[in-house]
Backbone of each chain as nested JSON, in Angstrom:
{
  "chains": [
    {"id": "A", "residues": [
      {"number": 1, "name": "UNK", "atoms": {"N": [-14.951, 27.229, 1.391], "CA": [-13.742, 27.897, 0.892], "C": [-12.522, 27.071, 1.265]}},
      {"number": 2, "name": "UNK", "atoms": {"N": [-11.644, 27.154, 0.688], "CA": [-10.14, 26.071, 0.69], "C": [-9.563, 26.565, 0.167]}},
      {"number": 3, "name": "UNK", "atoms": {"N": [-8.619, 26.36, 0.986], "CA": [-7.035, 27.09, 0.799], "C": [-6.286, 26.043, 0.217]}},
      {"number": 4, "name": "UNK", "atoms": {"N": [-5.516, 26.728, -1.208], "CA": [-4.786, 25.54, -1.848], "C": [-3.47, 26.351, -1.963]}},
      {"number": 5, "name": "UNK", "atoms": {"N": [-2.679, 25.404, -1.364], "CA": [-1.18, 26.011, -1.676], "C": [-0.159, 25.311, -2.874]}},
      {"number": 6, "name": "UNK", "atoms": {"N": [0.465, 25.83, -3.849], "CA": [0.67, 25.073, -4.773], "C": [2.406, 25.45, -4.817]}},
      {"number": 7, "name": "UNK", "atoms": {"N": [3.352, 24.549, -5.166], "CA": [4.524, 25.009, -4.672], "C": [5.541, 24.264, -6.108]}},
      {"number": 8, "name": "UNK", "atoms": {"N": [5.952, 25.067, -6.588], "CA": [6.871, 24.706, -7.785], "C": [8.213, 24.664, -8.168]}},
      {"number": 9, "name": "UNK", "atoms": {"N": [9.013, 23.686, -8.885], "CA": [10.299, 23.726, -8.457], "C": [10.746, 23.496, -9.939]}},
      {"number": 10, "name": "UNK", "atoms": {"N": [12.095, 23.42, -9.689], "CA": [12.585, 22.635, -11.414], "C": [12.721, 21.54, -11.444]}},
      {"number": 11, "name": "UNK", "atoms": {"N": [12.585, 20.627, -12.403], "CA": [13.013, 19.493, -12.539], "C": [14.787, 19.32, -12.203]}},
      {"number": 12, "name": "UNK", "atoms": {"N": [15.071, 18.327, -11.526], "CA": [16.114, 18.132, -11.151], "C": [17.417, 18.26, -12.167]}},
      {"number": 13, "name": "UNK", "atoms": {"N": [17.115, 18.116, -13.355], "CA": [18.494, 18.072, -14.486], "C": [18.059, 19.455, -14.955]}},
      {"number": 14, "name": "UNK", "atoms": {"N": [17.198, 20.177, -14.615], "CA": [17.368, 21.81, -15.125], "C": [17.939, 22.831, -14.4]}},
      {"number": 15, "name": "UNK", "atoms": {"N": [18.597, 23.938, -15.255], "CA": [19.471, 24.304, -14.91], "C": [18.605, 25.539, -13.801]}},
      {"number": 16, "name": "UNK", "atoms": {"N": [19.216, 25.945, -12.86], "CA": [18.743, 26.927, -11.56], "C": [19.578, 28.123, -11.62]}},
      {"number": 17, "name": "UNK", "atoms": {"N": [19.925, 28.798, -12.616], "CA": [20.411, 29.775, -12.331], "C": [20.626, 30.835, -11.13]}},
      {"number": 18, "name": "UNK", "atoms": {"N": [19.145, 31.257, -10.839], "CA": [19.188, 31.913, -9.381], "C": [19.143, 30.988, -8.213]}},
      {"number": 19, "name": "UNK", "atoms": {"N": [19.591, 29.909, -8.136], "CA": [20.068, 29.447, -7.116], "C": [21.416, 28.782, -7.122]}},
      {"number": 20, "name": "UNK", "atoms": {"N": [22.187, 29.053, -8.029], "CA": [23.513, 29.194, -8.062], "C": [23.882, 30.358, -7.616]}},
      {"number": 21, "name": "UNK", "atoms": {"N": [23.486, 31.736, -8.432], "CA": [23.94, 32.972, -8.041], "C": [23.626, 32.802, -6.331]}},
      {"number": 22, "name": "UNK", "atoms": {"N": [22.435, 32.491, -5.745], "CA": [22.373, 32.573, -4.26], "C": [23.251, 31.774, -3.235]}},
      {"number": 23, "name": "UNK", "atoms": {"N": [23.654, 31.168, -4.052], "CA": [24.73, 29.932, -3.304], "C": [26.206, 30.445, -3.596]}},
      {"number": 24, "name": "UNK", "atoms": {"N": [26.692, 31.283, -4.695], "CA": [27.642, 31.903, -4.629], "C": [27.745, 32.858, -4.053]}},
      {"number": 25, "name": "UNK", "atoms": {"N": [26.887, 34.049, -3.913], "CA": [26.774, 34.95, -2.633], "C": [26.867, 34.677, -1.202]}},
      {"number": 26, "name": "UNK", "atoms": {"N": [26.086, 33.737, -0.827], "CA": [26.111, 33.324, 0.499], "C": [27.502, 32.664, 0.749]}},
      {"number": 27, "name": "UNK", "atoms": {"N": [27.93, 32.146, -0.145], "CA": [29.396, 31.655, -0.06], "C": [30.393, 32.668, 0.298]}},
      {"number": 28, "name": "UNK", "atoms": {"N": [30.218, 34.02, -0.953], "CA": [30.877, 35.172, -0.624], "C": [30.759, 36.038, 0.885]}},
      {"number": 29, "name": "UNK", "atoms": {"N": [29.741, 36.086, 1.461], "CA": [29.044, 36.172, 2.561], "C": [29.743, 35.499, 4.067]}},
      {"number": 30, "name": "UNK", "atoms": {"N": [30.799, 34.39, 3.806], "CA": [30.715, 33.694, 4.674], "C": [30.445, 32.537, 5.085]}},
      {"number": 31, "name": "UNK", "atoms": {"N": [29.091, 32.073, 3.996], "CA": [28.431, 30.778, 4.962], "C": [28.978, 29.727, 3.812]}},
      {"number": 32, "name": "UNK", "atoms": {"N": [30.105, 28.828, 3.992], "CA": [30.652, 28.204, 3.438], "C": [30.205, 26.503, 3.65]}},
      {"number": 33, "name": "UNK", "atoms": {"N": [28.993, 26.584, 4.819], "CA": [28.555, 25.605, 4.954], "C": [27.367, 25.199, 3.91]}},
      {"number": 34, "name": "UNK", "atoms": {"N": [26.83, 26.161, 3.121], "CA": [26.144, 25.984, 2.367], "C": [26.633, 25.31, 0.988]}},
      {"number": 35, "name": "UNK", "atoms": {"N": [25.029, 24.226, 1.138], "CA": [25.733, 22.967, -0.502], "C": [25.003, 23.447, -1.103]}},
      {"number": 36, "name": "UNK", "atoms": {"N": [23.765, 22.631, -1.876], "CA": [23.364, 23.484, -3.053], "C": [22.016, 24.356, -2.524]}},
      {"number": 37, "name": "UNK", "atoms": {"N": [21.482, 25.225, -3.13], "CA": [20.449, 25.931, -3.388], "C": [19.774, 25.227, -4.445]}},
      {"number": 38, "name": "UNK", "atoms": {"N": [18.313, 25.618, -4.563], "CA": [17.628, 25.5, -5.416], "C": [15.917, 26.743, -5.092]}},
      {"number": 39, "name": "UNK", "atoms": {"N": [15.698, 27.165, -6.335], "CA": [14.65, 28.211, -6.2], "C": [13.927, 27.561, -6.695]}},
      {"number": 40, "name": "UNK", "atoms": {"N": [12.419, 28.376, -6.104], "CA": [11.323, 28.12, -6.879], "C": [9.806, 28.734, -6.57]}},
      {"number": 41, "name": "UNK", "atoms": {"N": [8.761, 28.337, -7.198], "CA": [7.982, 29.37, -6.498], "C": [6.472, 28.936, -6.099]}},
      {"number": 42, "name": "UNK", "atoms": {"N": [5.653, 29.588, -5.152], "CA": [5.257, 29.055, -4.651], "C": [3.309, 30.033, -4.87]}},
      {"number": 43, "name": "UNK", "atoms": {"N": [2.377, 29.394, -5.269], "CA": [1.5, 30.228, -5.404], "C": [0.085, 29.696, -4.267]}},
      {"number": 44, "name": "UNK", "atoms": {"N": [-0.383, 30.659, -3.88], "CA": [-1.347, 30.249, -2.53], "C": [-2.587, 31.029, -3.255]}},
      {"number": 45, "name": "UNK", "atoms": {"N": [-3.888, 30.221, -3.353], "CA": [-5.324, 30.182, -3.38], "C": [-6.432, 29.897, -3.418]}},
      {"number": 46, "name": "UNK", "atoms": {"N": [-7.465, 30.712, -3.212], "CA": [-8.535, 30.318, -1.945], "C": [-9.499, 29.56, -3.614]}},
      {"number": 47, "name": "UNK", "atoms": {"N": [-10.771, 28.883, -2.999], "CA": [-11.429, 28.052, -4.209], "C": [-12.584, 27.935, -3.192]}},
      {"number": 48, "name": "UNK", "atoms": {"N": [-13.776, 28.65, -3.665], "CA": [-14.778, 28.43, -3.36], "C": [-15.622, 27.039, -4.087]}},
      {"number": 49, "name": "UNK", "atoms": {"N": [-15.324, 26.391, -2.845], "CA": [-15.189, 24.4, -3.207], "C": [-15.366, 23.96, -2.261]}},
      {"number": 50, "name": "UNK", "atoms": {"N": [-15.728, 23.149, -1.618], "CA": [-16.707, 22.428, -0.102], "C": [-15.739, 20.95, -0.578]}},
      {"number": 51, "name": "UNK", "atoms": {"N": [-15.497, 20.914, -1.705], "CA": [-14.768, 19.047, -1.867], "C": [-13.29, 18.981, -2.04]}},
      {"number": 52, "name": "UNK", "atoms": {"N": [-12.324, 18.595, -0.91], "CA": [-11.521, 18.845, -1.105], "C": [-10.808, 18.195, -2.51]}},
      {"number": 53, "name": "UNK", "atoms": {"N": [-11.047, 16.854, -2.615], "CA": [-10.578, 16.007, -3.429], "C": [-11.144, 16.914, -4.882]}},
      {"number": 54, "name": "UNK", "atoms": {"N": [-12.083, 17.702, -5.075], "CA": [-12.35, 18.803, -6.446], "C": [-11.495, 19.149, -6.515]}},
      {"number": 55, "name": "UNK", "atoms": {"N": [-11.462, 20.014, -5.38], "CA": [-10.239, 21.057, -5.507], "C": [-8.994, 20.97, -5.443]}},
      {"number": 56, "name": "UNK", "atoms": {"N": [-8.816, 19.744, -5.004], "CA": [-7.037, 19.019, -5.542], "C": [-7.103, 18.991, -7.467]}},
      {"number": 57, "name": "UNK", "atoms": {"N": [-8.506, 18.272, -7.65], "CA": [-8.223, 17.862, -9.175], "C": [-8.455, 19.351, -9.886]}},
      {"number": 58, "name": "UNK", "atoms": {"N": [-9.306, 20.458, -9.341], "CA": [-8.85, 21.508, -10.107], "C": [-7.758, 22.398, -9.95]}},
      {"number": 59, "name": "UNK", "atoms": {"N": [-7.141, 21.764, -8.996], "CA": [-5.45, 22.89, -8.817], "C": [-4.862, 22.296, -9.862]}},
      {"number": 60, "name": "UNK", "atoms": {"N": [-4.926, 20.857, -9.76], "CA": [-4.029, 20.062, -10.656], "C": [-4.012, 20.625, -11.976]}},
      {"number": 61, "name": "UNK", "atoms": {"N": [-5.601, 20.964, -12.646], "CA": [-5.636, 21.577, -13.912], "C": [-5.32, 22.708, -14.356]}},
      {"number": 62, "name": "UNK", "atoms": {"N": [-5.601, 23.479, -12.988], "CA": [-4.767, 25.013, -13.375], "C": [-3.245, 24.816, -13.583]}},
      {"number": 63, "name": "UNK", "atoms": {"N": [-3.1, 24.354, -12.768], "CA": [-1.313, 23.558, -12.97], "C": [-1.236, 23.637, -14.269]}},
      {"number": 64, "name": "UNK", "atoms": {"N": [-1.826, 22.216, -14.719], "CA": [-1.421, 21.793, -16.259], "C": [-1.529, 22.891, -17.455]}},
      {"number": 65, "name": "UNK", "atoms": {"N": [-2.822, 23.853, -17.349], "CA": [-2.991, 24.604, -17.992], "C": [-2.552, 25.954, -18.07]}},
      {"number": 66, "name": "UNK", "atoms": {"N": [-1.966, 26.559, -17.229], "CA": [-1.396, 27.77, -16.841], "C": [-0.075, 27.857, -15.998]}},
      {"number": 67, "name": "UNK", "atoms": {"N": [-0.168, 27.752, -14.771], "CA": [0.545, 28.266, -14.065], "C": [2.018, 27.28, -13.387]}},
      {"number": 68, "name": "UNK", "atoms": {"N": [2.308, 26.044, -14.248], "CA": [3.211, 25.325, -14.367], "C": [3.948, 24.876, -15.803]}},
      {"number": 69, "name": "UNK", "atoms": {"N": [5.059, 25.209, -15.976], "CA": [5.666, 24.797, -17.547], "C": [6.022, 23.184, -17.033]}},
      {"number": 70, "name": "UNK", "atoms": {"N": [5.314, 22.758, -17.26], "CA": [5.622, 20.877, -17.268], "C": [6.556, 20.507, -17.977]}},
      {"number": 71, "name": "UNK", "atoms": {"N": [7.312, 21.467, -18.708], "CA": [8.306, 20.567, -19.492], "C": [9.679, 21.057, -18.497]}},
      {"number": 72, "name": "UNK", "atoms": {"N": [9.733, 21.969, -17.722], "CA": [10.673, 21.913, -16.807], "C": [10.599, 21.974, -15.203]}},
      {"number": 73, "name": "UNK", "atoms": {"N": [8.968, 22.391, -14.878], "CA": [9.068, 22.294, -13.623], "C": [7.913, 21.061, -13.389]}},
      {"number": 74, "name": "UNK", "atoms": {"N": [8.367, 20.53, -11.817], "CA": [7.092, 19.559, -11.129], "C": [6.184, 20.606, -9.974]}},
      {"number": 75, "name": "UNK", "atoms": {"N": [5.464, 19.931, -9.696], "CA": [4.29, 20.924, -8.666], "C": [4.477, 20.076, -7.609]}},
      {"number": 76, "name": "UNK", "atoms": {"N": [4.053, 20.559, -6.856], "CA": [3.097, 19.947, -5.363], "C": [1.686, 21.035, -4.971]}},
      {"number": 77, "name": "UNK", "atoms": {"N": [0.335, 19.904, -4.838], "CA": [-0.298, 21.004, -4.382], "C": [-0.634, 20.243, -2.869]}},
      {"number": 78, "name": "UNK", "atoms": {"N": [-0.979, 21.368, -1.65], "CA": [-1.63, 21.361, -0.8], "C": [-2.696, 21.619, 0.082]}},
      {"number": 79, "name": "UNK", "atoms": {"N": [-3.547, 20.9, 0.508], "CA": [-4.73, 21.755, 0.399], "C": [-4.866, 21.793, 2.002]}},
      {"number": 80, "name": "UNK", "atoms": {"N": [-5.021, 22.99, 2.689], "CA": [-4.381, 23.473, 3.92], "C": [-4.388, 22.924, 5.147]}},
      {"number": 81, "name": "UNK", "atoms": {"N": [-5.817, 21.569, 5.17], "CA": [-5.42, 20.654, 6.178], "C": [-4.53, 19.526, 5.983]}},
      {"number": 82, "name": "UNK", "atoms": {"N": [-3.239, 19.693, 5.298], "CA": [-2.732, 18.96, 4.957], "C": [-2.644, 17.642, 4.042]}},
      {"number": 83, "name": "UNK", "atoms": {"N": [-3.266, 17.229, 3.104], "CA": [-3.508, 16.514, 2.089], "C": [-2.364, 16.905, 1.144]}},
      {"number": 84, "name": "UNK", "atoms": {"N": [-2.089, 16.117, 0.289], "CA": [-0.387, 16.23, -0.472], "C": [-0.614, 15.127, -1.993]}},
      {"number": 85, "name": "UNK", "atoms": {"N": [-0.057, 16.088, -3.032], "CA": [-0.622, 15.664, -4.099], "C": [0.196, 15.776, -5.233]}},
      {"number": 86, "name": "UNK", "atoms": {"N": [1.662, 15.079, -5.489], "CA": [2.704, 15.632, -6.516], "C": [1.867, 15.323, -7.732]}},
      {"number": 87, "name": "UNK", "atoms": {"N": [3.113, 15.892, -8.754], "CA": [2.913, 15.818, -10.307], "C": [4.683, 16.191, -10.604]}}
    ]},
    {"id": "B", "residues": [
      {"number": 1, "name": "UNK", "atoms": {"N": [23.649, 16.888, 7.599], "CA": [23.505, 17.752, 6.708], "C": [22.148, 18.358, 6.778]}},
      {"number": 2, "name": "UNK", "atoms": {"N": [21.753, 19.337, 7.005], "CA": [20.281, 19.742, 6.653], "C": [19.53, 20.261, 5.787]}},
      {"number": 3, "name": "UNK", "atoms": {"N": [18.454, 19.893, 5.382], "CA": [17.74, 20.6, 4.585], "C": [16.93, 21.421, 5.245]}},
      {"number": 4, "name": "UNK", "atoms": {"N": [17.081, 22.826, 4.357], "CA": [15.913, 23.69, 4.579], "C": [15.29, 24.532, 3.623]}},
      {"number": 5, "name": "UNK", "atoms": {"N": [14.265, 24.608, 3.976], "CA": [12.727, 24.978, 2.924], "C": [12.756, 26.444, 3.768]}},
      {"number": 6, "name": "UNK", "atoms": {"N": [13.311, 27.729, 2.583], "CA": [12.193, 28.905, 3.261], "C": [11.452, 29.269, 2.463]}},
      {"number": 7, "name": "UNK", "atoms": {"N": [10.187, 29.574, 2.637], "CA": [9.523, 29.978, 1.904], "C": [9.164, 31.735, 2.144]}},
      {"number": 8, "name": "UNK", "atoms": {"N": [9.135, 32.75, 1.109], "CA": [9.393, 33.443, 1.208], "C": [7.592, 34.035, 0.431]}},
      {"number": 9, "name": "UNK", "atoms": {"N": [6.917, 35.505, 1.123], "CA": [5.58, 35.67, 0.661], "C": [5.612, 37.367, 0.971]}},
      {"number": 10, "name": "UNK", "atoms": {"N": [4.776, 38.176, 0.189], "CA": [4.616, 39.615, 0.379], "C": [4.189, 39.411, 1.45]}},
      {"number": 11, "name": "UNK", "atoms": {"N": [4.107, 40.495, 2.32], "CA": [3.393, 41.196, 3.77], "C": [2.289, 41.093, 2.816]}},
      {"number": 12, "name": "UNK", "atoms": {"N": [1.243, 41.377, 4.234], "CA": [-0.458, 41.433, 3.479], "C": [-1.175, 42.638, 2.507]}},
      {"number": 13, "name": "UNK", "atoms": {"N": [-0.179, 43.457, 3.55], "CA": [-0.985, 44.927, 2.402], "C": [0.187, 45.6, 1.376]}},
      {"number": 14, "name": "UNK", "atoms": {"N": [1.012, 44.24, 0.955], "CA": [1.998, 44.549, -0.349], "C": [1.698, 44.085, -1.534]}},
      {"number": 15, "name": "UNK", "atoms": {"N": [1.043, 44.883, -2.481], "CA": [0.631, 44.394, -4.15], "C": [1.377, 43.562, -4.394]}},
      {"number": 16, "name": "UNK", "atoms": {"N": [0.255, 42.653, -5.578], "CA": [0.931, 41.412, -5.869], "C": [0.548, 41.507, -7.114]}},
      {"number": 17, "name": "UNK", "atoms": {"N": [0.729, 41.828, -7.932], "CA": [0.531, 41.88, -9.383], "C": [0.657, 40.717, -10.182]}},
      {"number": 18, "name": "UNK", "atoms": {"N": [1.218, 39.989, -9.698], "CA": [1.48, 38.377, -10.588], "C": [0.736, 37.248, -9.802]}},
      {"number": 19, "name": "UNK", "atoms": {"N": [-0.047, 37.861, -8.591], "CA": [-1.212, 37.067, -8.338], "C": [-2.402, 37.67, -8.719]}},
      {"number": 20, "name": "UNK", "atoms": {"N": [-2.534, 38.557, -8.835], "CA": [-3.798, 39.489, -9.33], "C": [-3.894, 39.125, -10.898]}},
      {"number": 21, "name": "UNK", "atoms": {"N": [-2.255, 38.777, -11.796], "CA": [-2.601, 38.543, -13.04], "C": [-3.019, 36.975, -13.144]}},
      {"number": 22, "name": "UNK", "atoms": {"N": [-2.341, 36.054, -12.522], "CA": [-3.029, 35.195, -12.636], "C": [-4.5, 34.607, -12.007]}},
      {"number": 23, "name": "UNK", "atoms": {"N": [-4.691, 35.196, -10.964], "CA": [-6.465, 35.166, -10.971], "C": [-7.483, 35.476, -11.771]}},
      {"number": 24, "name": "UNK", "atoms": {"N": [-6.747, 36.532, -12.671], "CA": [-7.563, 37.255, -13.776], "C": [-7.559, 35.931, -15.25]}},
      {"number": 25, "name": "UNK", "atoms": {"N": [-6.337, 35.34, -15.409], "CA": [-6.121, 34.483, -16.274], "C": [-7.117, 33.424, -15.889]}},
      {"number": 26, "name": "UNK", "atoms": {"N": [-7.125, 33.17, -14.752], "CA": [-7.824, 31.912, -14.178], "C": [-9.235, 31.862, -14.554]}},
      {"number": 27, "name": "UNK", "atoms": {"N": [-9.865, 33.429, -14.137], "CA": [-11.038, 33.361, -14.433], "C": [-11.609, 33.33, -15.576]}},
      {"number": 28, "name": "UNK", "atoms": {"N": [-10.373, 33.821, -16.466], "CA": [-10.688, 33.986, -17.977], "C": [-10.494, 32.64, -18.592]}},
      {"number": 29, "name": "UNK", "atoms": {"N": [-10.208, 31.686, -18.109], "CA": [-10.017, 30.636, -18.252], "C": [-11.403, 29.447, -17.666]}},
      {"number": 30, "name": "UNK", "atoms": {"N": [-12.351, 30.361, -16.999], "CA": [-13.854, 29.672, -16.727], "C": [-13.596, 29.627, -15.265]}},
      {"number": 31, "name": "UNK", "atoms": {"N": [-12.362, 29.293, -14.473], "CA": [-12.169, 28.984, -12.533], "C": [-13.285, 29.878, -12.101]}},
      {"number": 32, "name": "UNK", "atoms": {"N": [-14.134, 30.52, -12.152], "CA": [-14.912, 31.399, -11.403], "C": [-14.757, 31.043, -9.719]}},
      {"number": 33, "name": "UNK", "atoms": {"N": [-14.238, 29.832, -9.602], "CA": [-13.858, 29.551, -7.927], "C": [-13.279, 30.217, -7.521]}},
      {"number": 34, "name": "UNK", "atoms": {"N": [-12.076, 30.549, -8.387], "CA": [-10.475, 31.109, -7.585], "C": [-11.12, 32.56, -7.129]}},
      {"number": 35, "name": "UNK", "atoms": {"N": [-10.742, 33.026, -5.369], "CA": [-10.744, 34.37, -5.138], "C": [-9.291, 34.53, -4.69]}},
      {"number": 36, "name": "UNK", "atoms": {"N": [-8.487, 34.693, -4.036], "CA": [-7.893, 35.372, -4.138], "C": [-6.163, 34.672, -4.601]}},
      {"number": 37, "name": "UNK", "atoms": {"N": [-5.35, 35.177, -4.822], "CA": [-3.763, 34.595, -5.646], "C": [-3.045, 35.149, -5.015]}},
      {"number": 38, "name": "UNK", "atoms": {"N": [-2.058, 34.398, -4.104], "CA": [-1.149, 35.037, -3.587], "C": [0.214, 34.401, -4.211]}},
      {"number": 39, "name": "UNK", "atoms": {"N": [1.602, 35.251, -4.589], "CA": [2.482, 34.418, -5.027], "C": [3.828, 34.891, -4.278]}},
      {"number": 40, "name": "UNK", "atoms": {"N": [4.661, 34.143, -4.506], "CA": [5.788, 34.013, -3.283], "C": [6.669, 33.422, -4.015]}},
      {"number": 41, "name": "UNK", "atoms": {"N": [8.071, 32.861, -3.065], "CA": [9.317, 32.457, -3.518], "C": [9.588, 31.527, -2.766]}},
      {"number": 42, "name": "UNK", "atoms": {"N": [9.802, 30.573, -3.318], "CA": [10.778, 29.51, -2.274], "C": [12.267, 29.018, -2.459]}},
      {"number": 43, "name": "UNK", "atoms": {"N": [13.093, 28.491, -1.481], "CA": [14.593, 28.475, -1.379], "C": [14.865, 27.26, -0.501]}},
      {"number": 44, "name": "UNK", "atoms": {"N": [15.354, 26.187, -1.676], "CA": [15.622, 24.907, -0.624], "C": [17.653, 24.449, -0.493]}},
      {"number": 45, "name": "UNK", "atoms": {"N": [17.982, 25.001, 0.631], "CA": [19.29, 24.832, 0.789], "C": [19.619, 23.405, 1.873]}},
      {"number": 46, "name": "UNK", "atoms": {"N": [20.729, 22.974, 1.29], "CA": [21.263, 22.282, 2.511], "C": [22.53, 23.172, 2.698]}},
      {"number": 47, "name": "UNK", "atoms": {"N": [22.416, 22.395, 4.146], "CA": [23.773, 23.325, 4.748], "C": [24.164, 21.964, 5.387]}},
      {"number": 48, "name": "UNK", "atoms": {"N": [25.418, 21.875, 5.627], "CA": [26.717, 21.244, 6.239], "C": [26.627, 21.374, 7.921]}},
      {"number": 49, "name": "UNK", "atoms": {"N": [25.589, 20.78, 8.675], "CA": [25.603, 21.231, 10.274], "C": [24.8, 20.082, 10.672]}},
      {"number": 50, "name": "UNK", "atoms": {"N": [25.106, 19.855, 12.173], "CA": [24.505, 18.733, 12.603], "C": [23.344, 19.345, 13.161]}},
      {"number": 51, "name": "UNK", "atoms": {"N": [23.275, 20.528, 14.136], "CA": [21.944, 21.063, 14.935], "C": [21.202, 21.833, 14.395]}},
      {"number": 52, "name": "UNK", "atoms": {"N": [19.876, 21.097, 14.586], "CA": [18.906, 21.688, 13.633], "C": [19.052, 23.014, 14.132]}},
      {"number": 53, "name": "UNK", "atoms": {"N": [18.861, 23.241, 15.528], "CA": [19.153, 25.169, 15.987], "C": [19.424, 25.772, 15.552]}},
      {"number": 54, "name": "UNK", "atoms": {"N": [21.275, 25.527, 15.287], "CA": [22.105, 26.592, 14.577], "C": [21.65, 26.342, 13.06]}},
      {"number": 55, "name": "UNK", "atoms": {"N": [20.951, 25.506, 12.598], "CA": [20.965, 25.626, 11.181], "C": [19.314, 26.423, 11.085]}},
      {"number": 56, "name": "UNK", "atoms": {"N": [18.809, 26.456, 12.102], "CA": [17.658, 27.349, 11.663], "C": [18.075, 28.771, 11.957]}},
      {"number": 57, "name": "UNK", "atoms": {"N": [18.899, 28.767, 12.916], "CA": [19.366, 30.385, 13.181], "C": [20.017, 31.057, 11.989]}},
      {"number": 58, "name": "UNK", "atoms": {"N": [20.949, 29.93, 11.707], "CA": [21.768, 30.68, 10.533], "C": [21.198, 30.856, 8.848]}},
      {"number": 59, "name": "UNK", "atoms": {"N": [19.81, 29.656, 8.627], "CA": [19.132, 30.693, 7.77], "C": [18.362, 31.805, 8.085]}},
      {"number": 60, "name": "UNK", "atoms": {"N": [17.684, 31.544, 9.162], "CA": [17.179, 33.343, 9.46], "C": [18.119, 34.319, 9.352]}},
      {"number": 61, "name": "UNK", "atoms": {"N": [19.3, 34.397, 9.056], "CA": [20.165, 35.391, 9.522], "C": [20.728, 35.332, 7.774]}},
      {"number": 62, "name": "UNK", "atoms": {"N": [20.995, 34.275, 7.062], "CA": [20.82, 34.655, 5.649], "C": [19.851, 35.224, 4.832]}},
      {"number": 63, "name": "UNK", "atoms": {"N": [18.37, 34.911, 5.859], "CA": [17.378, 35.622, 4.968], "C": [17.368, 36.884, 5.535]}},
      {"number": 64, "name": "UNK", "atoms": {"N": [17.797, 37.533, 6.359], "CA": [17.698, 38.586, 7.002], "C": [18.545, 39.676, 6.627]}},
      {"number": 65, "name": "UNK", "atoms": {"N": [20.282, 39.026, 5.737], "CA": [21.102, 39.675, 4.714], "C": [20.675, 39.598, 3.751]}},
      {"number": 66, "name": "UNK", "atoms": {"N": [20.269, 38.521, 3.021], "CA": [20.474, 38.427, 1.428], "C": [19.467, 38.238, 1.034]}},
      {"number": 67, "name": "UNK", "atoms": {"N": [18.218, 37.195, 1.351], "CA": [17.748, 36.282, 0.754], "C": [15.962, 36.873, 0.535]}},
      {"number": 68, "name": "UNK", "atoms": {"N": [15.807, 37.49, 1.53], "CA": [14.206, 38.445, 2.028], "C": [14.75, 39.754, 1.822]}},
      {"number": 69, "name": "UNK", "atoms": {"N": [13.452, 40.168, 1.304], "CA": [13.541, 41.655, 1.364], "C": [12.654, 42.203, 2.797]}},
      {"number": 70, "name": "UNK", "atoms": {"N": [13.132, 42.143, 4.068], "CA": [12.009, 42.452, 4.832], "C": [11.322, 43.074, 5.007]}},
      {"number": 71, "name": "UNK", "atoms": {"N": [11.743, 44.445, 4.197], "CA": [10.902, 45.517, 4.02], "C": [8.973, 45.169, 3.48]}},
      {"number": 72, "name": "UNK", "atoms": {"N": [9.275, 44.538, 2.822], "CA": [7.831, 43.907, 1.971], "C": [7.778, 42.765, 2.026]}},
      {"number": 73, "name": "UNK", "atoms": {"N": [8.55, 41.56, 2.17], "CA": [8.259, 40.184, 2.121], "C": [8.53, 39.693, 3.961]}},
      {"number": 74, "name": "UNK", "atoms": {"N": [7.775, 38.554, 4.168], "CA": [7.646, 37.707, 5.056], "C": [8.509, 36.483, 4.97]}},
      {"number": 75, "name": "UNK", "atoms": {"N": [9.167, 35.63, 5.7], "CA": [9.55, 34.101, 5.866], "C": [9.117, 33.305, 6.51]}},
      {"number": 76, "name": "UNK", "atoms": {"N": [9.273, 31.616, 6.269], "CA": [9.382, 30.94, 7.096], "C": [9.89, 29.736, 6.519]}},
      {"number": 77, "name": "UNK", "atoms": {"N": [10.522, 29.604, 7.721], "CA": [11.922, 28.27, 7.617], "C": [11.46, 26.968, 8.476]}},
      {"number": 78, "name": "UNK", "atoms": {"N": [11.428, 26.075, 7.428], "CA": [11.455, 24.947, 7.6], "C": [12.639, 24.041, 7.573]}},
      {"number": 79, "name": "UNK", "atoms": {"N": [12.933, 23.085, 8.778], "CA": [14.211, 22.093, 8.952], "C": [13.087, 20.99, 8.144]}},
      {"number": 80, "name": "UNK", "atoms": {"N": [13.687, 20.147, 7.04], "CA": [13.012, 18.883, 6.845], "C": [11.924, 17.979, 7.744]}},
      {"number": 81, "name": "UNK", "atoms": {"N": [12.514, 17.914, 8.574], "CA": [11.951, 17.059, 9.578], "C": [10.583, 17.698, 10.417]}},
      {"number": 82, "name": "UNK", "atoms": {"N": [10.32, 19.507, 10.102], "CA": [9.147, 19.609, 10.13], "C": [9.431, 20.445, 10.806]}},
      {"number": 83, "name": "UNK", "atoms": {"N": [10.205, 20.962, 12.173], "CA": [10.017, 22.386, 12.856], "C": [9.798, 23.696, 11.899]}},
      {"number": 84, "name": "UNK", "atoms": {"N": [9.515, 24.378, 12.451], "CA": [9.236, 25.928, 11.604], "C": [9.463, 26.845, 12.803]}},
      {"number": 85, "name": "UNK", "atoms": {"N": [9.977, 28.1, 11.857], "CA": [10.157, 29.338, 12.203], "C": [9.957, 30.72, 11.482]}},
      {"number": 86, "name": "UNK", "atoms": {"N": [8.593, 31.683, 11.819], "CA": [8.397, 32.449, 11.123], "C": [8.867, 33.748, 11.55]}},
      {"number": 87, "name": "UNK", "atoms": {"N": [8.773, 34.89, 10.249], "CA": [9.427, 36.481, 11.055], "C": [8.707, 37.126, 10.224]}}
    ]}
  ]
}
């Protein structure tokens, strides 16, 4: 069993709406030390898989096929003893 | 300047419906591996401070106003450079 943590963001020239709004609040808030924000999200699961290097290349595909819009966000997956694998 | 990574996740016995839907997608999709989907939020700010301390204190204390719902969600804050702090 392996734990794959998969963590998603926007591409850098797309726009972040909720992490503007969070950076203007926290501003309103007080914390004026804050520069930019950026959101994003982050999905954690288990893969009954003994190979880690499988189970990097099948996160990767769930990625591609589902659970990442590639035309605006990039991934990172991790697989929980630390191994590191952008796109 | 620092960067920080929080990553933000339900408590354990808080429904997750958008991991439950995508496990279901997954499998319908042939993964018969994937058991369980957990999904979460992440928040990468820099802030304007030289000590990593006060800059880990003072996002715990933004996620603790604004940013977590603590009632149902969990954190943990990461300084770039790798310390962590969970609540």
């Amino acid at each position: 069993m392996i734990n794959v943590l998969i963590t998603i963001q926007f591409k850098e020239d797309v726009l972040d709406p909720e992490g503007k709004a969070i950076a203007a609040s926290l501003h309103n808030l007080g914390y004026s030390e804050v520069g930019a924000v950026m959101t994003g999200r982050l999905i954690r699961l288990t893969l009954d898989e003994s190979d880690t290097a499988r189970a990097m290349q099948k996160a990767a595909k769930m990625c591609e096929v589902l659970l990442v819009n590639t035309i605006i966000e990039t991934y990172d997956i991790t697989i929980e003893d630390g191994e590191e694998n952008s796109a």
